[in-house]
VEXDREN-2710 file (C-alpha; in Angstrom, 1 decimal):
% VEXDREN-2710
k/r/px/py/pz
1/UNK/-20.7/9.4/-13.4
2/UNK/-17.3/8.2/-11.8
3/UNK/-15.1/10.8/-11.4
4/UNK/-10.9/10.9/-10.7
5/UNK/-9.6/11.6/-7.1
6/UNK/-9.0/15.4/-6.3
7/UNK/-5.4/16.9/-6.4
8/UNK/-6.8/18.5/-3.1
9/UNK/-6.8/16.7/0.8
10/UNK/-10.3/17.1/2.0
11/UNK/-10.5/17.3/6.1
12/UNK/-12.0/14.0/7.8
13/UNK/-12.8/13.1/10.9
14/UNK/-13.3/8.9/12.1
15/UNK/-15.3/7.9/14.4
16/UNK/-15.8/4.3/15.9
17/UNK/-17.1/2.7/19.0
18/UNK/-15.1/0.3/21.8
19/UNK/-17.4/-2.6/22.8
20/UNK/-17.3/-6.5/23.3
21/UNK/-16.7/-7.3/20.2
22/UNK/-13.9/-5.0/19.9
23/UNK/-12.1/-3.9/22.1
24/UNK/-9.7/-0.5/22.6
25/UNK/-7.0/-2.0/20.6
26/UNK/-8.7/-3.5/18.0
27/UNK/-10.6/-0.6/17.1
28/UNK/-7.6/1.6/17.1
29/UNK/-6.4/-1.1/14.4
30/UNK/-9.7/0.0/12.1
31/UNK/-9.6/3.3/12.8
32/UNK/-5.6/3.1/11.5
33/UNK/-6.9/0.9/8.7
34/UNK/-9.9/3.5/7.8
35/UNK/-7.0/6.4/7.9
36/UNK/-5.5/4.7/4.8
37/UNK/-8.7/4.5/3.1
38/UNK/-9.5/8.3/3.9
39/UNK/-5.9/8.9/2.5
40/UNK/-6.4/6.4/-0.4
41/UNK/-10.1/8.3/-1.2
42/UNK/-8.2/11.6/-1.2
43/UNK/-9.2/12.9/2.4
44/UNK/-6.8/14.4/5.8
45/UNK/-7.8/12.3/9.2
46/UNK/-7.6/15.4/11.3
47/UNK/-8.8/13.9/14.2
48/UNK/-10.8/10.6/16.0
49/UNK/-13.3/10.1/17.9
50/UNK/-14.3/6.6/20.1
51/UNK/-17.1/5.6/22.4
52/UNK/-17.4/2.7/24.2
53/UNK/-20.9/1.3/24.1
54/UNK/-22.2/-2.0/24.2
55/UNK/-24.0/-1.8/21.3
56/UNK/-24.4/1.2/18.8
57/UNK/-27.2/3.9/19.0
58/UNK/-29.6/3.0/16.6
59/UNK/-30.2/6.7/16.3
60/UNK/-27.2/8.1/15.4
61/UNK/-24.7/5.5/16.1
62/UNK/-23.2/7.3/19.1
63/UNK/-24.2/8.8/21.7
64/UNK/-25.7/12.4/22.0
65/UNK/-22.9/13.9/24.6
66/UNK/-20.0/12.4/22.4
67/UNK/-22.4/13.6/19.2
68/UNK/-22.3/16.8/20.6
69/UNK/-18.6/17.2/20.8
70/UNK/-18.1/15.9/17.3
71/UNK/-20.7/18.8/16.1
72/UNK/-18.0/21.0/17.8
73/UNK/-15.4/20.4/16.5
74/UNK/-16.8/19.5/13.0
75/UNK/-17.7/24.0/13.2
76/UNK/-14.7/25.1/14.4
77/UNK/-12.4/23.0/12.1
78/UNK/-14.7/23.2/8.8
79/UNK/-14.1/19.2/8.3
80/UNK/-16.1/18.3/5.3
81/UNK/-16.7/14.5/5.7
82/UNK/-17.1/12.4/9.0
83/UNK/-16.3/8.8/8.5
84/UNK/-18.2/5.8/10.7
85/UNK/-16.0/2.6/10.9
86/UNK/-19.3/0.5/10.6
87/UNK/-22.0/0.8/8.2
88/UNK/-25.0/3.1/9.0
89/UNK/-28.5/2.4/8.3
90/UNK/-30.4/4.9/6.6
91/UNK/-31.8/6.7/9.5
92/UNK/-29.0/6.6/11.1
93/UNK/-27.5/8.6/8.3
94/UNK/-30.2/11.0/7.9
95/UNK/-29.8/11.7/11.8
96/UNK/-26.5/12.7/11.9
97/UNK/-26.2/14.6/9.2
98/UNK/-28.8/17.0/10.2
99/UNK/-26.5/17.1/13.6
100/UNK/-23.3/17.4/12.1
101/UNK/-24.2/19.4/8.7
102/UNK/-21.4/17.6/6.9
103/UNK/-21.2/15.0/4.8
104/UNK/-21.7/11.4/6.5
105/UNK/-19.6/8.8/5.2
106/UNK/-19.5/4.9/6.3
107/UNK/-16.8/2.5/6.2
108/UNK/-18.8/0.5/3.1
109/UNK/-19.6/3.5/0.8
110/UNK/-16.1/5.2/1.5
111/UNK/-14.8/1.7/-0.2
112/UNK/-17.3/2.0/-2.5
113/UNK/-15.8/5.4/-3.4
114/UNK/-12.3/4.3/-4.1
115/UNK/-13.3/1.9/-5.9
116/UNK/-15.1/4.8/-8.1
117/UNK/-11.6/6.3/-8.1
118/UNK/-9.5/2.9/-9.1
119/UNK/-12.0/1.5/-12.0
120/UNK/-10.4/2.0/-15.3
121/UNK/-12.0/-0.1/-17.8
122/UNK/-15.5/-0.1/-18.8
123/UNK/-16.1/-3.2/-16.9
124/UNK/-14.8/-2.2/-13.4
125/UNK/-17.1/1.1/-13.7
126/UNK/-20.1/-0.6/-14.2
127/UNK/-19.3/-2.9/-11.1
128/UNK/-18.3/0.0/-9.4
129/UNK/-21.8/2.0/-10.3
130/UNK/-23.5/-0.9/-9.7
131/UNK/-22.4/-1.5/-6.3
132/UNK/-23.2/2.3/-5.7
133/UNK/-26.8/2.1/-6.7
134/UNK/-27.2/-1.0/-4.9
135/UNK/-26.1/0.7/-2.1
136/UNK/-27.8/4.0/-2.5
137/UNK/-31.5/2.4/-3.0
138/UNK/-32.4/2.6/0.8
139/UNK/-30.9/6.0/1.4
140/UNK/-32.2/8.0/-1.3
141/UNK/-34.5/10.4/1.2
142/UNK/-31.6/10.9/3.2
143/UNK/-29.0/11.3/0.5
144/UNK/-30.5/13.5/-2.0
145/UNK/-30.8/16.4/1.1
146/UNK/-27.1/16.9/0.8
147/UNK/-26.2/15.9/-2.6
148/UNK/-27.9/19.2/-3.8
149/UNK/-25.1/21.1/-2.4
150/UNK/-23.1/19.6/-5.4
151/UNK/-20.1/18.9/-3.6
152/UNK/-17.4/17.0/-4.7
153/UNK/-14.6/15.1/-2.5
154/UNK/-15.1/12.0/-0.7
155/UNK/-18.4/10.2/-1.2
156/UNK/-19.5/12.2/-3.7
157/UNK/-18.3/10.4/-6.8
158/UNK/-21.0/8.2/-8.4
159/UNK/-24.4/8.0/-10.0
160/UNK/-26.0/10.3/-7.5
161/UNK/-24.5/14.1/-7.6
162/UNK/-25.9/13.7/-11.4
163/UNK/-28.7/12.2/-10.5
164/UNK/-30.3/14.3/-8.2
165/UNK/-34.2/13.7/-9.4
166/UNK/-34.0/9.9/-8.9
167/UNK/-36.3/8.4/-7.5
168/UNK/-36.4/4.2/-6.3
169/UNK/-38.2/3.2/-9.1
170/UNK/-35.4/4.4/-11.8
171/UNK/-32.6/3.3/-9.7
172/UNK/-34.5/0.0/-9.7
173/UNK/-34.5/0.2/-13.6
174/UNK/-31.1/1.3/-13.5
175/UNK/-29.7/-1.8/-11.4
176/UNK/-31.5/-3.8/-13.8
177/UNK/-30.1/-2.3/-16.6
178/UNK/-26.5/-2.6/-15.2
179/UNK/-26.8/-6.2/-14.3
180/UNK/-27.7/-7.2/-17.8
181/UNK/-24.9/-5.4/-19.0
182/UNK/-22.6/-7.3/-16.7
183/UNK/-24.4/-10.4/-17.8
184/UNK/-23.4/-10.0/-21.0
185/UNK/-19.7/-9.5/-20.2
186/UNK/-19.5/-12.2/-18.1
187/UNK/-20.8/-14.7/-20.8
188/UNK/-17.9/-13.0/-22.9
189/UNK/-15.4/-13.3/-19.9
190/UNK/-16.5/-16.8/-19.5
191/UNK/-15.7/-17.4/-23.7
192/UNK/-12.1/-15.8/-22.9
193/UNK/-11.6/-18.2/-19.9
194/UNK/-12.3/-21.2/-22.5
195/UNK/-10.5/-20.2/-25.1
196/UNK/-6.9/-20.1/-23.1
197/UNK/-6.6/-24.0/-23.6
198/UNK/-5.6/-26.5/-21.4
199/UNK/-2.6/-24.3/-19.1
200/UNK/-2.7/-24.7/-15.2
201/UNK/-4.3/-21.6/-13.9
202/UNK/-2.8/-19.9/-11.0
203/UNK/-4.1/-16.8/-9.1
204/UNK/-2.8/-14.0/-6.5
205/UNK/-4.8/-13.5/-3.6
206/UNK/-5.0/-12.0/-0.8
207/UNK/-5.9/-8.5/1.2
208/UNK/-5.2/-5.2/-0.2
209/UNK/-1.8/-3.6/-0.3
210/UNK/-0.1/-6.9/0.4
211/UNK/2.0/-6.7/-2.4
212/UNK/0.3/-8.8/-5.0
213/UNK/0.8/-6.6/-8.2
214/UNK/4.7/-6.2/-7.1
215/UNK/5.4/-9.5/-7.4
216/UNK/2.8/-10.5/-10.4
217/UNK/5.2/-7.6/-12.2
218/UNK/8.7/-9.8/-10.4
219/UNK/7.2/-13.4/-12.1
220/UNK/5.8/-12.0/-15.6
221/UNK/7.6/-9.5/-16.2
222/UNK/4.9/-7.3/-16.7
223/UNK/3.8/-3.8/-15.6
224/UNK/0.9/-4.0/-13.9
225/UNK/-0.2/-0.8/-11.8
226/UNK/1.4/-1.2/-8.3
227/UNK/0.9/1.4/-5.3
228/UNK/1.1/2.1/-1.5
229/UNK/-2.2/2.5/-1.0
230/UNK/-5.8/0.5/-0.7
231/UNK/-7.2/-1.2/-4.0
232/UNK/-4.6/-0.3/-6.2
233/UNK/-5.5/-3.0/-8.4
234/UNK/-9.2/-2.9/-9.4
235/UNK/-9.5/-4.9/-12.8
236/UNK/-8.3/-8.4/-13.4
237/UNK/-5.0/-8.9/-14.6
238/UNK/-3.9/-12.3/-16.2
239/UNK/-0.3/-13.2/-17.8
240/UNK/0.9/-16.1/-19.3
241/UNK/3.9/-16.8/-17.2
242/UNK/7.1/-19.7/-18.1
243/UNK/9.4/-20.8/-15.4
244/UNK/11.6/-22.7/-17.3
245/UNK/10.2/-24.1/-19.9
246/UNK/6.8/-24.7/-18.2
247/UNK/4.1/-22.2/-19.4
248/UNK/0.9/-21.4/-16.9
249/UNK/-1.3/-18.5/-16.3
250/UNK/-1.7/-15.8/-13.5
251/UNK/-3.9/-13.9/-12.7
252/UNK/-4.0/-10.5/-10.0
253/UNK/-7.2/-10.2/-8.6
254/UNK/-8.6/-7.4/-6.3
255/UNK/-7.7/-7.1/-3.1
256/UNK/-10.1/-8.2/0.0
257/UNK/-10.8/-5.9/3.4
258/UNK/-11.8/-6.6/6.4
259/UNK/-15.9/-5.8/6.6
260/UNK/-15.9/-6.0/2.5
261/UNK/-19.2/-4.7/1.2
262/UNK/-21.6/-7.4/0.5
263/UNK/-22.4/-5.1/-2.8
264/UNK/-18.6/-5.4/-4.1
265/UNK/-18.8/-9.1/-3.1
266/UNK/-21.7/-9.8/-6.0
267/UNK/-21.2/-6.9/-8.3
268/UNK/-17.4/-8.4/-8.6
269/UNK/-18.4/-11.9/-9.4
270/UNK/-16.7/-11.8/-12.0
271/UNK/-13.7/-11.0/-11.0
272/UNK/-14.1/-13.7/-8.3
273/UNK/-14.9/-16.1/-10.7
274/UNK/-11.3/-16.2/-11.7
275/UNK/-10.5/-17.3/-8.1
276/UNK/-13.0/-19.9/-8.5
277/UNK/-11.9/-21.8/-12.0
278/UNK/-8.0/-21.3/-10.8
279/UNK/-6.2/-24.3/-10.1
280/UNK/-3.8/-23.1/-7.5
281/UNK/-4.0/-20.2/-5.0
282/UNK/-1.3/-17.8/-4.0
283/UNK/-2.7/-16.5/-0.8
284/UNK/-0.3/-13.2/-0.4
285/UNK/0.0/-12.2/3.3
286/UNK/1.7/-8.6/4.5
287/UNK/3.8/-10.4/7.1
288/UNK/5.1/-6.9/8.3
289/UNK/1.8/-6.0/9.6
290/UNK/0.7/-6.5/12.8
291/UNK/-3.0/-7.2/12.4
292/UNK/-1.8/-10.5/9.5
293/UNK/-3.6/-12.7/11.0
294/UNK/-6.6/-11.3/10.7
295/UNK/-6.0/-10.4/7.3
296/UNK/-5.5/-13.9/6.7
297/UNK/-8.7/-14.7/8.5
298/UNK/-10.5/-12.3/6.6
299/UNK/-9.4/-13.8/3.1
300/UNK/-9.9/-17.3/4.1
301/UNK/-13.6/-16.4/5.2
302/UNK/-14.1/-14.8/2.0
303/UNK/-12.5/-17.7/0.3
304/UNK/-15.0/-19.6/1.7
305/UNK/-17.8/-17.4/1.1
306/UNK/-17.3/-18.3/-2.8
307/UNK/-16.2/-21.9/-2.3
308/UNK/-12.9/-21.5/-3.1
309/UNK/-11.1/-22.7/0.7
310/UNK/-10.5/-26.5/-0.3
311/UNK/-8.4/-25.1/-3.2
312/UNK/-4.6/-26.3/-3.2
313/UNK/-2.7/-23.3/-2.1
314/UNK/0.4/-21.5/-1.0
315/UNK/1.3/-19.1/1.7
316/UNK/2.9/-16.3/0.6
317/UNK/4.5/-14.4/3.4
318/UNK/5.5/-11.5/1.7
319/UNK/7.8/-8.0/3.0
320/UNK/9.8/-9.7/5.3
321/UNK/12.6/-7.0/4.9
322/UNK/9.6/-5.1/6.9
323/UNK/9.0/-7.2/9.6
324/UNK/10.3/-6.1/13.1
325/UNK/9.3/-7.5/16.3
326/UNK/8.2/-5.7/19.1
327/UNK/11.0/-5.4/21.5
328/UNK/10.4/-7.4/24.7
329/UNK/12.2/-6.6/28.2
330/UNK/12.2/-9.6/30.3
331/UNK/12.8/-7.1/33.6
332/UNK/9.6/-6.2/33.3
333/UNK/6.9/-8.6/34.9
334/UNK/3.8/-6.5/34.2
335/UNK/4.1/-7.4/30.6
336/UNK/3.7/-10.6/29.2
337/UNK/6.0/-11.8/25.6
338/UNK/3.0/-12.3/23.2
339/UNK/3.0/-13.5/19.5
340/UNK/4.2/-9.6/18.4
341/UNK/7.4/-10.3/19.9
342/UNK/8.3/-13.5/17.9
343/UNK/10.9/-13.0/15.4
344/UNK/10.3/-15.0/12.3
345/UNK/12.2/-18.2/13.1
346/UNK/9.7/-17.8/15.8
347/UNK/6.5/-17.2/13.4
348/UNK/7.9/-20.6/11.4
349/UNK/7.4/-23.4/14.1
350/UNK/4.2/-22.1/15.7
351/UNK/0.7/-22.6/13.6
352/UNK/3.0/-21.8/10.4
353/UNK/4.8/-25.2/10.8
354/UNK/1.7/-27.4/9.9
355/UNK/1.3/-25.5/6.7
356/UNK/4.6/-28.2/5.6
357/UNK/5.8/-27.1/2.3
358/UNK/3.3/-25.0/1.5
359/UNK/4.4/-22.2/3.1
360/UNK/7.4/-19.1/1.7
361/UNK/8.7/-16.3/2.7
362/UNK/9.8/-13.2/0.6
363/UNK/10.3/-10.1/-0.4
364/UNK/9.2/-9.1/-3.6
365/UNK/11.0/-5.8/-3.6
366/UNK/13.9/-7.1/-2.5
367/UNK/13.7/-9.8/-4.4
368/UNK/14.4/-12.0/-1.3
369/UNK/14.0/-16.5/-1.5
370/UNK/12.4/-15.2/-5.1
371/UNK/13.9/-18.4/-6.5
372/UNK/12.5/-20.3/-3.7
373/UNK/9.1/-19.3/-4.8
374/UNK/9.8/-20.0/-8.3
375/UNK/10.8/-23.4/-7.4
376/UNK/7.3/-23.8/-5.3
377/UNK/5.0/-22.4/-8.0
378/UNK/6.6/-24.9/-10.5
379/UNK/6.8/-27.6/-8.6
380/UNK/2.8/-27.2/-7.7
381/UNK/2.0/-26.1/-11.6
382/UNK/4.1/-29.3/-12.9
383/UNK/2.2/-31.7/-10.2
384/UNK/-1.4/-30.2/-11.1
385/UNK/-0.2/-30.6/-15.3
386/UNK/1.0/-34.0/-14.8
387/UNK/-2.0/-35.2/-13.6
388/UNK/-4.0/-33.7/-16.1
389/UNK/-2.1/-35.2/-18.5
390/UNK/0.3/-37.6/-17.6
391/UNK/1.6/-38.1/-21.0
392/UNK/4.1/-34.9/-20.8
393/UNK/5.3/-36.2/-17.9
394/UNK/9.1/-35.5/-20.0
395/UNK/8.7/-32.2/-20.8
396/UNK/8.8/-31.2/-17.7
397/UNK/11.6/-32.4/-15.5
398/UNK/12.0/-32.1/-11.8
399/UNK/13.3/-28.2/-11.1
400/UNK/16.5/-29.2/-9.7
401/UNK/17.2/-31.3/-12.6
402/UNK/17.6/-27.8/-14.8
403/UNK/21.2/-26.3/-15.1
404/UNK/21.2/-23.2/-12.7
405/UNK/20.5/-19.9/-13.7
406/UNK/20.2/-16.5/-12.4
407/UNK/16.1/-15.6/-12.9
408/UNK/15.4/-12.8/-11.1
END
């Protein structure tokens, strides 16, 4: 059974490795990134641990010396959950707990978790437990050792602490079970998409804590949950929106993550799917961040992964009352003036520039070019209605041909 984040922080540790494919900085960028998700889960990053190895130990992920010193300092600090940036393989798992004699959390099933946390509605849960057992199926042997201590905290929410007796062939049934029930909601799902006619469908997306529910509230008028931290937004969110006097719908989807859980990806098809049958795409981007374009890269390949990249689209720079570039002394010649010292008028004629017109930036909490994007999003929704039907062609007159008016 999902359960609601403890009131209490529970002590974590992170651990990651430096190698080829990422090096020192870059993993200092997940680890950063897997902080927030230990804060969002409910849990304290006391302290991290790297390695640098070309490839990780297929036996416990790290190596035995730097194994050793995490097994330290996991007894003399009583840390109740060590978090792995990468996902483990069962074995893996079963290895280090017996070392560490904690719980052993990954990078996917620590996701998973808060996503346990953030499901409200009956649908989200059963994604959410879905995803779990999907998960769960090849560790059962090493799982079920620990999850008789009946803890709680991070990691522990979820079919299994109830579940204890399990075995494959009932989480097997189960799976099935939950599928068919999500079958059967998204037939309904797919009735509800029918039945809201003929308006231009427009949807938010983009990776997590970007700011998409902020400024779904700015444009409908709406209250739709919106917080600093990962995942905020779980269940789809869809408003029928008017700027001026031209009506369309938009939708808040879930937010994506770098190394997203294949689980989530299918369990949430659903969810998805509203990506999929929208007409136009608001690709939201943290500008402030210093890791955005790999955010971006991240979206776009999940875009992809769902068919959904030769959609028309806007980029949404959002928070630029946040963004600050790196200061950059000229005197010194051991350091060269990279990309994270551009200001934005910088940012807007390098790769930004060939995005033409479709390209903004905002604020959505200061309310910053928020007409500018009103005037972009009509401007698309009116082009993609009038050539559906080219008979209301009057209705809708050019933007600038309305009177103006304050609208924010």
């Amino acid at each position: 059974m999902i359960e609601k984040q403890e009131s209490t922080y529970e002590k974590v540790i992170l651990i990651g490795i430096i190698n080829q494919k990422q090096d020192e900085e870059k993993s200092k960028e997940y680890l950063d990134e897997l902080e927030f998700l230990s804060y969002t889960a409910g849990g304290e990053v006391t302290q991290r641990f790297q390695q640098k190895l070309d490839k990780p130990n297929p036996k416990a992920f790290i190596g035995t010396g730097k194994l050793d010193d995490v097994r330290v300092y996991v007894e003399e600090n009583e840390i109740g959950t060590a978090v792995f940036d990468d996902e483990l393989s069962p074995a893996q798992q079963k290895n280090i707990e017996k070392i560490l004699k904690c719980k052993v959390v990954d990078r996917t099933y620590l996701i998973l978790d808060i996503f346990a946390q953030r499901a409200q509605t009956s649908y989200a849960r059963t994604q959410v437990e879905l995803a779990q057992y999907e998960y769960l199926l090849p560790r059962l042997a090493g799982l079920w050792t620990h999850l008789e201590r009946q803890r709680g905290g991070i990691g522990m929410r979820g079919p299994g602490e109830t579940e204890i007796e399990t075995d494959r062939r009932i989480v097997r049934d189960k799976i099935a079970l939950l599928k068919k029930k999500l079958e059967t909601i998204d037939k309904q799902m797919e009735v509800q998409r029918g039945n809201r006619g003929s308006l231009v469908r427009v949807a938010l997306v983009g990776y997590t804590n970007v700011g998409k529910s902020t400024l779904m509230n700015l444009i409908s008028k709406s209250e739709v949950f919106a917080e600093n931290k990962l995942f905020a937004t779980l269940d789809t969110t869809v408003r029928k929106v008017v700027i001026r006097n031209l009506p369309f719908l938009l939708t808040d989807t879930v937010g994506f993550i770098r190394k997203l859980p294949t689980q989530l990806v299918e369990s949430f098809k659903s969810t998805l799917d509203e990506v999929r049958e929208a007409d136009l795409l608001l690709h939201v981007v943290d500008i402030s961040h210093k890791s955005f374009e790999d955010h971006i890269a991240s979206v776009e390949g999940i875009l992809e992964e769902i068919k959904c990249q030769d959609k028309p689209s806007i980029m949404v720079f959002n928070k630029i009352d946040a963004y600050e570039a790196e200061d950059f002394d000229e005197d010194d010649l051991t350091t060269e003036r990279s990309s994270q010292h551009y200001t934005l008028q910088e940012w807007k004629k390098t790769w930004m520039n060939k995005l033409e017109d479709n390209v903004l930036f905002i604020s959505a909490i200061e309310k910053e070019n928020i007409e500018s994007f009103r005037k972009k999003v009509y401007d698309k929704v009116r082009e993609i209605h009038i050539t559906r039907f080219p008979y209301n062609n009057f209705l809708y007159p050019e933007y600038d041909a309305y009177l103006p008016e304050d609208e924010s």
